[in-house]
PDB file of N, CA, C and O in Angstrom:
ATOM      1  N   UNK A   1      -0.782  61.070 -18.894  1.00  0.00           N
ATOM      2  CA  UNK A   1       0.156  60.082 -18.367  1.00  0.00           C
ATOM      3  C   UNK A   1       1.585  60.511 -18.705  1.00  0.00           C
ATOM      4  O   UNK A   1       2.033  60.765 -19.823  1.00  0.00           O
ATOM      5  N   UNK A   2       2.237  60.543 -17.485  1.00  0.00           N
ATOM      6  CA  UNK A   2       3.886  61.043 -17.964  1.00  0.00           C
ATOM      7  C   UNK A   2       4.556  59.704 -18.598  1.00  0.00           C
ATOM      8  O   UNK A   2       4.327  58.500 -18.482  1.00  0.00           O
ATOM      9  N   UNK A   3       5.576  60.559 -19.387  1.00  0.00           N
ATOM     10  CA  UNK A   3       5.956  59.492 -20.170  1.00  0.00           C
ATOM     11  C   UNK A   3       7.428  58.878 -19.346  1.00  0.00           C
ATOM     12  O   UNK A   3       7.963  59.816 -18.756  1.00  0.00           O
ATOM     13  N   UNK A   4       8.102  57.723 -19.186  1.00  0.00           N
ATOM     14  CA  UNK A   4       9.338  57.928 -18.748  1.00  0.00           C
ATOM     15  C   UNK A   4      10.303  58.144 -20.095  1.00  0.00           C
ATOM     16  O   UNK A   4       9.949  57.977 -21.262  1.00  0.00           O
ATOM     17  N   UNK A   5      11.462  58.511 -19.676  1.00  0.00           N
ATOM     18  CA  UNK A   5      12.486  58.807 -20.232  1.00  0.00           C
ATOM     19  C   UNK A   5      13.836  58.297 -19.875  1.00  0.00           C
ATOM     20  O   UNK A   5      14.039  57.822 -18.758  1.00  0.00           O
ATOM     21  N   UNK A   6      14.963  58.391 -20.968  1.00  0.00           N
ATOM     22  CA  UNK A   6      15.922  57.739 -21.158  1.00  0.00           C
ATOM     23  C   UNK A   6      17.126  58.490 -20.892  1.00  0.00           C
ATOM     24  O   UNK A   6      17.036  59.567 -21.481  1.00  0.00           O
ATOM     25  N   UNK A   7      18.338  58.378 -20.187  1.00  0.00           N
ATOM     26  CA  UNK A   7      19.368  59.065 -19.537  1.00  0.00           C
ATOM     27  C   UNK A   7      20.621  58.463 -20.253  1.00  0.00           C
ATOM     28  O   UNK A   7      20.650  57.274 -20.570  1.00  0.00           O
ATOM     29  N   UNK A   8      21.504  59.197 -20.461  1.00  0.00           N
ATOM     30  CA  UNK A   8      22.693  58.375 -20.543  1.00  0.00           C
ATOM     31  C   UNK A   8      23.487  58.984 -19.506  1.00  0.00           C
ATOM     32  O   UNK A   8      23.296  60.042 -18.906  1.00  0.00           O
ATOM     33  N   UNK A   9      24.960  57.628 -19.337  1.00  0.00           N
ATOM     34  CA  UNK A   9      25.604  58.213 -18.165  1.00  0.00           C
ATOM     35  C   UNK A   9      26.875  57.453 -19.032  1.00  0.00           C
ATOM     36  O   UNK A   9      26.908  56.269 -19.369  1.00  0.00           O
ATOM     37  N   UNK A  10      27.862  58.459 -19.274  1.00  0.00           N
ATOM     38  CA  UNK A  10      29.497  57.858 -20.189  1.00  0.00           C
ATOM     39  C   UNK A  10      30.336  57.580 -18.836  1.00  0.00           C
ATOM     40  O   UNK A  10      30.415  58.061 -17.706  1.00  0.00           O
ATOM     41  N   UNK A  11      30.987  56.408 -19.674  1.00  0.00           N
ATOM     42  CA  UNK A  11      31.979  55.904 -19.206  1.00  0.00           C
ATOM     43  C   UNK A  11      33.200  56.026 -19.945  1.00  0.00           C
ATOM     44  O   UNK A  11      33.444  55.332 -20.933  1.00  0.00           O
ATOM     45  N   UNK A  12      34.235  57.195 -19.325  1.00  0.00           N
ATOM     46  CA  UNK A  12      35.173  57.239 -19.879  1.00  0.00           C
ATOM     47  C   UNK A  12      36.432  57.933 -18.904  1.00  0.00           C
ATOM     48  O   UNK A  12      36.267  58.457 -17.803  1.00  0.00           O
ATOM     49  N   UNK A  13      37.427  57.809 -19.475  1.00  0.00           N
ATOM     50  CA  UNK A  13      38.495  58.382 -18.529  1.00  0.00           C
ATOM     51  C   UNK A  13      38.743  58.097 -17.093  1.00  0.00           C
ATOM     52  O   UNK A  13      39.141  58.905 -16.253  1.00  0.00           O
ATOM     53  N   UNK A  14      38.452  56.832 -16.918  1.00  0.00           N
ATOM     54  CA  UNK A  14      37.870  56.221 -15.430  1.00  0.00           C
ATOM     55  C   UNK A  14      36.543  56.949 -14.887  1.00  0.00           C
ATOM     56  O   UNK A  14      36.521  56.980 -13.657  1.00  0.00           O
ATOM     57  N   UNK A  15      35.776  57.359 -15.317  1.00  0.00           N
ATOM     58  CA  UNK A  15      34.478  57.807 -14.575  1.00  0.00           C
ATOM     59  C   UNK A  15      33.633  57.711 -15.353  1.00  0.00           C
ATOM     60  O   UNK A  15      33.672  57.392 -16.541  1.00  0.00           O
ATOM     61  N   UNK A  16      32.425  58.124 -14.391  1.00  0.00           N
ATOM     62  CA  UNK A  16      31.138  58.164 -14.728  1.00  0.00           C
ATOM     63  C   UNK A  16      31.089  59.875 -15.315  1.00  0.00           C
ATOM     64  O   UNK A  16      31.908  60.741 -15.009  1.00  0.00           O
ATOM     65  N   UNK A  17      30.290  59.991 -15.923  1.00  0.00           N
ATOM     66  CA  UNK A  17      29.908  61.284 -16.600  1.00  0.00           C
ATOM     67  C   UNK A  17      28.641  61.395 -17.231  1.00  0.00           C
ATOM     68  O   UNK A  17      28.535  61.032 -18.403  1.00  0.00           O
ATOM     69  N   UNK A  18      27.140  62.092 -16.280  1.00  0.00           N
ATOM     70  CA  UNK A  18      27.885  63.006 -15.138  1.00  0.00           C
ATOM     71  C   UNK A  18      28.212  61.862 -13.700  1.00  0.00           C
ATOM     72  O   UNK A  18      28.281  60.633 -13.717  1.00  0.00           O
ATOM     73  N   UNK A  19      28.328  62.588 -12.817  1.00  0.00           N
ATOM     74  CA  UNK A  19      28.953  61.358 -11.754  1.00  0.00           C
ATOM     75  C   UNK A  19      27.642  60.896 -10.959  1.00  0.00           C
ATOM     76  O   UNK A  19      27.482  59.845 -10.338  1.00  0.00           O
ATOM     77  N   UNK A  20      26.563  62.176 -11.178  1.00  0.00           N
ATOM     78  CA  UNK A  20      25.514  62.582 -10.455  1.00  0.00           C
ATOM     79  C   UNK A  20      24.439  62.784 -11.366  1.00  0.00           C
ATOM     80  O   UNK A  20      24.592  63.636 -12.241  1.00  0.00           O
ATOM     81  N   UNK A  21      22.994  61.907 -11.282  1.00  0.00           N
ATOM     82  CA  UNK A  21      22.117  62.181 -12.288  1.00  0.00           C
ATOM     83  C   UNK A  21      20.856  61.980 -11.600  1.00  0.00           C
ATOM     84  O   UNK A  21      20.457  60.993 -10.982  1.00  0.00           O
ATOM     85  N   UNK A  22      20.265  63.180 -11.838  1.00  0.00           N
ATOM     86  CA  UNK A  22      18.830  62.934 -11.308  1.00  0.00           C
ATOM     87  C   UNK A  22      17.608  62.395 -12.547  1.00  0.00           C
ATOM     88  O   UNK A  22      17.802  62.799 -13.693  1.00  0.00           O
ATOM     89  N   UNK A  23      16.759  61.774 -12.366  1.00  0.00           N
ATOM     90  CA  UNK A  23      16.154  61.215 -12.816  1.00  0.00           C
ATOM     91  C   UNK A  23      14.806  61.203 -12.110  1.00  0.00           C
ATOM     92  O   UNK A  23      14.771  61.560 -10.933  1.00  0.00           O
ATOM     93  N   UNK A  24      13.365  60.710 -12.918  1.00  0.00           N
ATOM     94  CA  UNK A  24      12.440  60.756 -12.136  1.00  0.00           C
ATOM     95  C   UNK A  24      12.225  58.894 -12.003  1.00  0.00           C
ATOM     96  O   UNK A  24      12.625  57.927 -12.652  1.00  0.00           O
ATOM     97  N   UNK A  25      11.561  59.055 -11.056  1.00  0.00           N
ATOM     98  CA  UNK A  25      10.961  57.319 -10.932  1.00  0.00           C
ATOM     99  C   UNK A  25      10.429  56.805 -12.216  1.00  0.00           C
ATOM    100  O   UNK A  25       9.655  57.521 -12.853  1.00  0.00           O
ATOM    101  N   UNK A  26      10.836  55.392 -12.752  1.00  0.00           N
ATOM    102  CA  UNK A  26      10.440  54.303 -13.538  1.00  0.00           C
ATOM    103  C   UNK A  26      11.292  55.142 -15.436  1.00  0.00           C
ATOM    104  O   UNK A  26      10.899  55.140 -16.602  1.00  0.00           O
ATOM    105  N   UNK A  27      12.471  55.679 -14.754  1.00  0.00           N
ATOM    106  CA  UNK A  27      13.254  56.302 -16.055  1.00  0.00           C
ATOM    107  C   UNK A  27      14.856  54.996 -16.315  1.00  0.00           C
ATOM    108  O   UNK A  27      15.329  54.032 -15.713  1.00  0.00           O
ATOM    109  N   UNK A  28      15.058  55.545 -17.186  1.00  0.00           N
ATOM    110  CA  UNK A  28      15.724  54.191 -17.574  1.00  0.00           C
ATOM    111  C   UNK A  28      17.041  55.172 -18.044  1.00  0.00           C
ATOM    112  O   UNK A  28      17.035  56.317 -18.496  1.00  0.00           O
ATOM    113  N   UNK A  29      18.103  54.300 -17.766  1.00  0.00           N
ATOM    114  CA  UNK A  29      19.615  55.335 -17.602  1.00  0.00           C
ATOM    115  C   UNK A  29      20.705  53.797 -18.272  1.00  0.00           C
ATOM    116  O   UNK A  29      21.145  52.736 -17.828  1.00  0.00           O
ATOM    117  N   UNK A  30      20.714  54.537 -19.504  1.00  0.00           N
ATOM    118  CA  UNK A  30      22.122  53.665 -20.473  1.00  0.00           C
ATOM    119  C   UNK A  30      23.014  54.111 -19.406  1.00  0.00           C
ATOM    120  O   UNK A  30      22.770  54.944 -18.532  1.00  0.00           O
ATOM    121  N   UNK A  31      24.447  53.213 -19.666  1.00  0.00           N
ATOM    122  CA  UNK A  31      25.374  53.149 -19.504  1.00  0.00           C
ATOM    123  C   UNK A  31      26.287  53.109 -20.942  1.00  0.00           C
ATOM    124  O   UNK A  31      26.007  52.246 -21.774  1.00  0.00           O
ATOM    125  N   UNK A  32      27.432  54.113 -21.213  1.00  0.00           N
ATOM    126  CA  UNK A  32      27.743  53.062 -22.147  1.00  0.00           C
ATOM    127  C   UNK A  32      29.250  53.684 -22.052  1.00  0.00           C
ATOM    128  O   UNK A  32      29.540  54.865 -21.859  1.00  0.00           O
ATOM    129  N   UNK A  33      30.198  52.490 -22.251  1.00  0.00           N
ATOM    130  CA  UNK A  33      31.497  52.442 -21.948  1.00  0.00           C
ATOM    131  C   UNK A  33      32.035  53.080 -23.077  1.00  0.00           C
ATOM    132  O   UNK A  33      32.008  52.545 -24.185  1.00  0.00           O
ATOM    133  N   UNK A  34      32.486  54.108 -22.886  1.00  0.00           N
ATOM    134  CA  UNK A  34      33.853  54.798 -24.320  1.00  0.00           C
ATOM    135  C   UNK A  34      34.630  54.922 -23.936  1.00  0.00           C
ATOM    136  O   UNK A  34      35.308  55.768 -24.518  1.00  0.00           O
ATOM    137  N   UNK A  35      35.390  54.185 -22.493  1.00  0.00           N
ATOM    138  CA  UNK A  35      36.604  54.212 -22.315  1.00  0.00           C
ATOM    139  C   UNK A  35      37.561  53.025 -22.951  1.00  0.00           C
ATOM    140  O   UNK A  35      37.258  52.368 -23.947  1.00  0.00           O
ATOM    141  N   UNK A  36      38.764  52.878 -22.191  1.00  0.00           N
ATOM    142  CA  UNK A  36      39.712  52.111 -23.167  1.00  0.00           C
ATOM    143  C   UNK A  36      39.608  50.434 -22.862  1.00  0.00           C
ATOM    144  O   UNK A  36      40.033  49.512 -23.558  1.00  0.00           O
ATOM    145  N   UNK A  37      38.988  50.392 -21.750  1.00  0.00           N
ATOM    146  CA  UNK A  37      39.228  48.908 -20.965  1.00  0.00           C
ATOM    147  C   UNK A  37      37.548  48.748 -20.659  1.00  0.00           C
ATOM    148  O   UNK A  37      36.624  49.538 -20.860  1.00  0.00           O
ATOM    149  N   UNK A  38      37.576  47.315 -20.059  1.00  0.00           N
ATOM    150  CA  UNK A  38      36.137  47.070 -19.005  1.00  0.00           C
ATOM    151  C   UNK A  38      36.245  47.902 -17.991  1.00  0.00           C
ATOM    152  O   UNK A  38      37.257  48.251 -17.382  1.00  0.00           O
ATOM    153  N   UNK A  39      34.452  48.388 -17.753  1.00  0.00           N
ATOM    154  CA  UNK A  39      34.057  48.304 -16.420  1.00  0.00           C
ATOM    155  C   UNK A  39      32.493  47.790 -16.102  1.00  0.00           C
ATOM    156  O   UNK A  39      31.635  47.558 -16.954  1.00  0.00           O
ATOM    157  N   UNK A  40      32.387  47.701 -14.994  1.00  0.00           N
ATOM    158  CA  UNK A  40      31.002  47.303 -15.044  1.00  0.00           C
ATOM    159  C   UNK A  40      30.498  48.509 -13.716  1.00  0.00           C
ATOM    160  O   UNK A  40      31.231  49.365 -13.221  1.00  0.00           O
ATOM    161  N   UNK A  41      28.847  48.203 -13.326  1.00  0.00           N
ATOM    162  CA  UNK A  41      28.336  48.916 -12.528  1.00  0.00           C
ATOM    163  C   UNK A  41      27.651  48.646 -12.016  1.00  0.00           C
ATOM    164  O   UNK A  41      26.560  48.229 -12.407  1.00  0.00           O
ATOM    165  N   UNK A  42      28.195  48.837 -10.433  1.00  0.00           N
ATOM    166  CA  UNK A  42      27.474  47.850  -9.347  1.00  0.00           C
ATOM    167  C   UNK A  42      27.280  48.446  -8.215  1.00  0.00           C
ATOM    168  O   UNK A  42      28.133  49.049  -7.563  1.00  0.00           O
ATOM    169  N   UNK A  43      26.094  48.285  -7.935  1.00  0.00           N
ATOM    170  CA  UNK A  43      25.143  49.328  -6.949  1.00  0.00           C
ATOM    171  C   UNK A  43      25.836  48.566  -5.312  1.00  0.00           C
ATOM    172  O   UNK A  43      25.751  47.453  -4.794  1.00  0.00           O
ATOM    173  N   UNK A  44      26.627  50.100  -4.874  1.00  0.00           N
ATOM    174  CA  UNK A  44      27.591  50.320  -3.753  1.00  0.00           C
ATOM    175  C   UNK A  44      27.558  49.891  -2.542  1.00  0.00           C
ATOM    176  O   UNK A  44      28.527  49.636  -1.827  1.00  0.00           O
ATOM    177  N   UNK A  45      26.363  49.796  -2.274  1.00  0.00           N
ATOM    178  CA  UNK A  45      25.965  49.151  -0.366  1.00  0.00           C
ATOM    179  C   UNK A  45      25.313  48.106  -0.171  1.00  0.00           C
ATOM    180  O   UNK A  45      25.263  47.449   0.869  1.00  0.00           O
ATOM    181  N   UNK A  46      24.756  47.900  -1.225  1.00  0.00           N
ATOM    182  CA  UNK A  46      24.377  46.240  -0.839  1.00  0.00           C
ATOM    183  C   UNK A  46      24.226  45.177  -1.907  1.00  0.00           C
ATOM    184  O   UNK A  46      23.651  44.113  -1.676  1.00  0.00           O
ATOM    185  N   UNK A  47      24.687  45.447  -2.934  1.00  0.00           N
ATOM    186  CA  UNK A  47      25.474  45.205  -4.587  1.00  0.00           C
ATOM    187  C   UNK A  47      24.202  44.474  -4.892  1.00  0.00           C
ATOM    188  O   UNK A  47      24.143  43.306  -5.275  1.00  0.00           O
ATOM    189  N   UNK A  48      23.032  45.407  -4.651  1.00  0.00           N
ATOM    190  CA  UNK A  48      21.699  45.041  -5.586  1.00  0.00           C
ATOM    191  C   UNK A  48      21.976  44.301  -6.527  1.00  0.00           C
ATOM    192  O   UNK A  48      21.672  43.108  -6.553  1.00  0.00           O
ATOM    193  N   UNK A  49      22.505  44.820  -7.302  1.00  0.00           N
ATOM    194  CA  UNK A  49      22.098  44.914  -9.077  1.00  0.00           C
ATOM    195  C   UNK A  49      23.985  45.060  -9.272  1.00  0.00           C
ATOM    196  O   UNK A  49      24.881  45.428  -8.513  1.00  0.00           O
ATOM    197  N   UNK A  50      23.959  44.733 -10.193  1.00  0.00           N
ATOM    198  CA  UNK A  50      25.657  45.076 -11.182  1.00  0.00           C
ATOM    199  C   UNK A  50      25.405  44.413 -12.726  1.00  0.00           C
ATOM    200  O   UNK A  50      24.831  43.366 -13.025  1.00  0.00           O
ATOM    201  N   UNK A  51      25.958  45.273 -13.456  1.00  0.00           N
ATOM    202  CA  UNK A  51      26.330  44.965 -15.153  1.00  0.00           C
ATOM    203  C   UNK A  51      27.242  43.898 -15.246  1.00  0.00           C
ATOM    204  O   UNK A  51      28.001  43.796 -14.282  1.00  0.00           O
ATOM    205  N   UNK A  52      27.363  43.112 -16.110  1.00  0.00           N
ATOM    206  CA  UNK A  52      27.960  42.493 -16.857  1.00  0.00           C
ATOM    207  C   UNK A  52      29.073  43.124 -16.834  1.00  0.00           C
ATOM    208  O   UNK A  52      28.852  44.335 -16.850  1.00  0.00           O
ATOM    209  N   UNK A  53      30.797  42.740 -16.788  1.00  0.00           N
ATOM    210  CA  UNK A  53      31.799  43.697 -17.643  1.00  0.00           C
ATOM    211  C   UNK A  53      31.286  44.027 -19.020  1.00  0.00           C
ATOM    212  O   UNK A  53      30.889  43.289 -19.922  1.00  0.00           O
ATOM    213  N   UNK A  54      31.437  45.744 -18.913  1.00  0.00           N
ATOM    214  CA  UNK A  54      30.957  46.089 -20.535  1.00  0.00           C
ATOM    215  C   UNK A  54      32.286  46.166 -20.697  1.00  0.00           C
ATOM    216  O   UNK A  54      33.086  46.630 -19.884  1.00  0.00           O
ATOM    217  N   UNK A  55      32.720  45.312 -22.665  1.00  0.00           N
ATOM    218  CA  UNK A  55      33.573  45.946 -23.293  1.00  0.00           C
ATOM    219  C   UNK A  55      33.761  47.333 -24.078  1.00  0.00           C
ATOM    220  O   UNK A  55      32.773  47.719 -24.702  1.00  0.00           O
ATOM    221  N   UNK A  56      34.911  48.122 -24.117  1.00  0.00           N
ATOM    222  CA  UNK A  56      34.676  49.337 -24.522  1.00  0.00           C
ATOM    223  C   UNK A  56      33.503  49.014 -25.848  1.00  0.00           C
ATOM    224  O   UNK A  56      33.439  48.199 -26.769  1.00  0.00           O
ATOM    225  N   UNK A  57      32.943  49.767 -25.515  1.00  0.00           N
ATOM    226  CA  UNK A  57      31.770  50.333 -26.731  1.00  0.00           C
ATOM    227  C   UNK A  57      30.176  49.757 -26.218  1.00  0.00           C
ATOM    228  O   UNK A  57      29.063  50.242 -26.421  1.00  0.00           O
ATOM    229  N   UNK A  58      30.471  48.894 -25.699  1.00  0.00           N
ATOM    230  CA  UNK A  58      29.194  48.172 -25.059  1.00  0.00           C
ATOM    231  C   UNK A  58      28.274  49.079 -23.865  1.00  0.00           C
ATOM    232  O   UNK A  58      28.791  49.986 -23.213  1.00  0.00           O
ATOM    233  N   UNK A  59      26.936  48.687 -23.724  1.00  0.00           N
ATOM    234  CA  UNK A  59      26.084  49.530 -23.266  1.00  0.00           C
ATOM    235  C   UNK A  59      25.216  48.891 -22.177  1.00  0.00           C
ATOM    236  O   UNK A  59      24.884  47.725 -22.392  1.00  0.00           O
ATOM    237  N   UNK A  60      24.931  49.281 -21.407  1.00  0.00           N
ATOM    238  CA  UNK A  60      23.725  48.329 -20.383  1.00  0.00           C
ATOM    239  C   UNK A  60      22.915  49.461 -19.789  1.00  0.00           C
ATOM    240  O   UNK A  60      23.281  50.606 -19.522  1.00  0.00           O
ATOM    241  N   UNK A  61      21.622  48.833 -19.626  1.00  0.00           N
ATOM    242  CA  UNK A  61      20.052  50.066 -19.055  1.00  0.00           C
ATOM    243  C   UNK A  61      19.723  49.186 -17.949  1.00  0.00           C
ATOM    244  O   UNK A  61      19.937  47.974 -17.957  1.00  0.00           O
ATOM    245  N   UNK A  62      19.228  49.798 -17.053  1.00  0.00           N
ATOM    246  CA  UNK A  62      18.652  49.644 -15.931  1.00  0.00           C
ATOM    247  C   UNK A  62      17.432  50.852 -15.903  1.00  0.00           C
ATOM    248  O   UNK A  62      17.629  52.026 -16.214  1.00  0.00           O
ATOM    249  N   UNK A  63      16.099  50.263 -15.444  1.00  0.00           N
ATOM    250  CA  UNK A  63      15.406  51.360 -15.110  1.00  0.00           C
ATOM    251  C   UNK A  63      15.306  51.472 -13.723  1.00  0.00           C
ATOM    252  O   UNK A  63      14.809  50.628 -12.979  1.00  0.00           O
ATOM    253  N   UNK A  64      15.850  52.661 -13.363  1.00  0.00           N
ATOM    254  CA  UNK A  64      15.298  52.561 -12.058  1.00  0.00           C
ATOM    255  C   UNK A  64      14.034  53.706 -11.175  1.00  0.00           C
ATOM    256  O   UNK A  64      13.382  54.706 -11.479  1.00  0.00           O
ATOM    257  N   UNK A  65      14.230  52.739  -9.850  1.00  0.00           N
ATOM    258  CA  UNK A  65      12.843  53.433  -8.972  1.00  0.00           C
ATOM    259  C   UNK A  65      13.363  53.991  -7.724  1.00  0.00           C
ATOM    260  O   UNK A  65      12.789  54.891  -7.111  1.00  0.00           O
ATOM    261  N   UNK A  66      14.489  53.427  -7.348  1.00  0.00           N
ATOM    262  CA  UNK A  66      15.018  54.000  -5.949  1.00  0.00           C
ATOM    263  C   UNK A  66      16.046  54.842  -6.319  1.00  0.00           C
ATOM    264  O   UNK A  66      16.207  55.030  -7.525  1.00  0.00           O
ATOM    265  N   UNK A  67      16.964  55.528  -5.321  1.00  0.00           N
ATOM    266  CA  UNK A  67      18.693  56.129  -5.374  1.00  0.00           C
ATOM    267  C   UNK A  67      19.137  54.859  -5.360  1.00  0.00           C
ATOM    268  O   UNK A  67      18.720  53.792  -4.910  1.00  0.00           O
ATOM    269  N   UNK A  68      20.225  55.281  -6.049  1.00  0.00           N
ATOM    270  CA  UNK A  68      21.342  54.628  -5.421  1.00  0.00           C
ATOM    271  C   UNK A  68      22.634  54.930  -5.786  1.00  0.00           C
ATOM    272  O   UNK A  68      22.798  55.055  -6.999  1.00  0.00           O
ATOM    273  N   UNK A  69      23.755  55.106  -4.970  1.00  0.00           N
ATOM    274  CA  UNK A  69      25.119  54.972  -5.471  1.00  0.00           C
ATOM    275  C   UNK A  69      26.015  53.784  -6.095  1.00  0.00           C
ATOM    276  O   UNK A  69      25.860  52.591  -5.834  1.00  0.00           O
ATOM    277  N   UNK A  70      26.581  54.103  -6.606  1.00  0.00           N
ATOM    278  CA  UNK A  70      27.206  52.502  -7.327  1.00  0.00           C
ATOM    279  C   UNK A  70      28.713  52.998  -7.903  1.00  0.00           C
ATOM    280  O   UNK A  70      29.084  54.171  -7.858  1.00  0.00           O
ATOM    281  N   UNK A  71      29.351  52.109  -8.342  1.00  0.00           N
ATOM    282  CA  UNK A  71      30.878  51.960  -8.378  1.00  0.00           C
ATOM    283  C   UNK A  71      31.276  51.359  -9.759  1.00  0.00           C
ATOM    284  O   UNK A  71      30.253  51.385 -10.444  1.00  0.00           O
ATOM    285  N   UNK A  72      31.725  51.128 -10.069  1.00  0.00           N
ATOM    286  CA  UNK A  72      32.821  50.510 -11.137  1.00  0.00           C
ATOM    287  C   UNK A  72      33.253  48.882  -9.899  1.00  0.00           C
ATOM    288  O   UNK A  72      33.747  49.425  -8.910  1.00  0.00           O
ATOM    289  N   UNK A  73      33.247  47.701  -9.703  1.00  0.00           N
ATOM    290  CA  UNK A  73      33.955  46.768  -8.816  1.00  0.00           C
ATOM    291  C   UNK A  73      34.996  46.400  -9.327  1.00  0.00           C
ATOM    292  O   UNK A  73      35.747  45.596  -8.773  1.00  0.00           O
ATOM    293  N   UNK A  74      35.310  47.129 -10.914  1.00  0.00           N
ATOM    294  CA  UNK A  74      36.817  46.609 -11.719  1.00  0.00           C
ATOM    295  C   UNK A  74      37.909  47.770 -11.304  1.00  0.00           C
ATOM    296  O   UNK A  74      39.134  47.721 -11.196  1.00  0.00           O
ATOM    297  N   UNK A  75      37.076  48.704 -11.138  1.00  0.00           N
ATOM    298  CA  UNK A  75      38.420  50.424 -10.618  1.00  0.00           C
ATOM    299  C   UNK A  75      37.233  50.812  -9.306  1.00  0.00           C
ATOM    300  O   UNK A  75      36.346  51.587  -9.667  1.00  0.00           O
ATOM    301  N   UNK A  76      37.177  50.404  -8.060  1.00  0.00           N
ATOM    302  CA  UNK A  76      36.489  51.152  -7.496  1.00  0.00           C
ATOM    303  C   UNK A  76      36.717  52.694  -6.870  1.00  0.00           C
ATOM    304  O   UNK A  76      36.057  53.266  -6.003  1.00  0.00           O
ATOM    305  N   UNK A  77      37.864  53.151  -7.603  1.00  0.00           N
ATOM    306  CA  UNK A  77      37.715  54.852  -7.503  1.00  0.00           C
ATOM    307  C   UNK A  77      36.987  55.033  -8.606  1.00  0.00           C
ATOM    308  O   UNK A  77      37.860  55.022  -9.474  1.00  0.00           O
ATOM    309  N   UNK A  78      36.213  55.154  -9.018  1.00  0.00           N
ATOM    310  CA  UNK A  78      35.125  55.071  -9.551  1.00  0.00           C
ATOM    311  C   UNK A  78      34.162  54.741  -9.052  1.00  0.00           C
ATOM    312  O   UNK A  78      33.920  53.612  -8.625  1.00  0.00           O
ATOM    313  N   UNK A  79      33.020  56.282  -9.016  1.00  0.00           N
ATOM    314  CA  UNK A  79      31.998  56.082  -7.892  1.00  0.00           C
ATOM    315  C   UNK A  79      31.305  57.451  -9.073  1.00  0.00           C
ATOM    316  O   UNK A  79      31.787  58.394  -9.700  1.00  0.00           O
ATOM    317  N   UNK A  80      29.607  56.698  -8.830  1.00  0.00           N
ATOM    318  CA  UNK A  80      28.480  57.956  -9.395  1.00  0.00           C
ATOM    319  C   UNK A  80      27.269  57.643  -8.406  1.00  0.00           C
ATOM    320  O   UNK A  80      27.187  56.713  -7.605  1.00  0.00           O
ATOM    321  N   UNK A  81      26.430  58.572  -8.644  1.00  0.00           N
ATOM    322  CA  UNK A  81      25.066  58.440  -7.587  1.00  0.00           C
ATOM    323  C   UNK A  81      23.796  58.688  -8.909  1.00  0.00           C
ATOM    324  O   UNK A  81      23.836  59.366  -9.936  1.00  0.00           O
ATOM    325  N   UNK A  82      22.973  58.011  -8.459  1.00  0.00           N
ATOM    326  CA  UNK A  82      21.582  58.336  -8.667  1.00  0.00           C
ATOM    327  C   UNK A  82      20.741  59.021  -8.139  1.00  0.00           C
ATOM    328  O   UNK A  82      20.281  58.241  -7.305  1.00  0.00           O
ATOM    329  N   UNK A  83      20.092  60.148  -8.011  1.00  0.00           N
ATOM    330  CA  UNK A  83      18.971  60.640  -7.653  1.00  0.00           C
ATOM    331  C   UNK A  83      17.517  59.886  -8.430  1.00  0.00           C
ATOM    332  O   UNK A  83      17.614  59.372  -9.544  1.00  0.00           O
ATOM    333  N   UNK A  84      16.407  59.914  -7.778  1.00  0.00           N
ATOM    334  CA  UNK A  84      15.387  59.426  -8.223  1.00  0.00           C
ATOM    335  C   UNK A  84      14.158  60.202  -7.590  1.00  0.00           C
ATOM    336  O   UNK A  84      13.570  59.664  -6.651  1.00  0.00           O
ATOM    337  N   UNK A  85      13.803  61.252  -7.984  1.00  0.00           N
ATOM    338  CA  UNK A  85      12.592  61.440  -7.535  1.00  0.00           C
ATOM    339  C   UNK A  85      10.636  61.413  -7.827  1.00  0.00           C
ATOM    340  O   UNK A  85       9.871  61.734  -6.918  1.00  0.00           O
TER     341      UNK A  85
END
């Protein structure tokens, strides 16, 4: 039985890092803010799902099963994608 696994994706300097993360189905991907201000993260085309504003240092997981792209809705030049296969 495969096991899932855990991703991180930083938030800092206005972005996502990396911007782009592949992942396999039912894997679970921290977020966690080390930039200076809030942002949150909110899935881009049909605003599924979105975080809470994280304050700097704060963290939020989602596991996911599909792609998806998503944004920052506090700086939306701020943009990352999900791969999921």
């Amino acid at each position: 039985m495969k096991q899932n696994k855990t991703d991180t994706v930083e938030i800092k300097q206005m972005a996502f890092f990396p911007a782009t993360i592949t992942v396999n189905k039912g894997d679970t991907i921290v977020f966690i803010n080390h930039d200076l201000v809030d942002h949150d993260v909110t899935e881009e085309n049909k605003k599924l799902w979105t975080s809470s504003p994280l304050h700097p240092g704060q963290a939020w997981s989602k596991v996911f099963t599909e792609p998806a792209n998503y944004f920052c809705s506090l700086h939306v030049v701020m943009k990352g994608k999900i791969v999921v296969q």
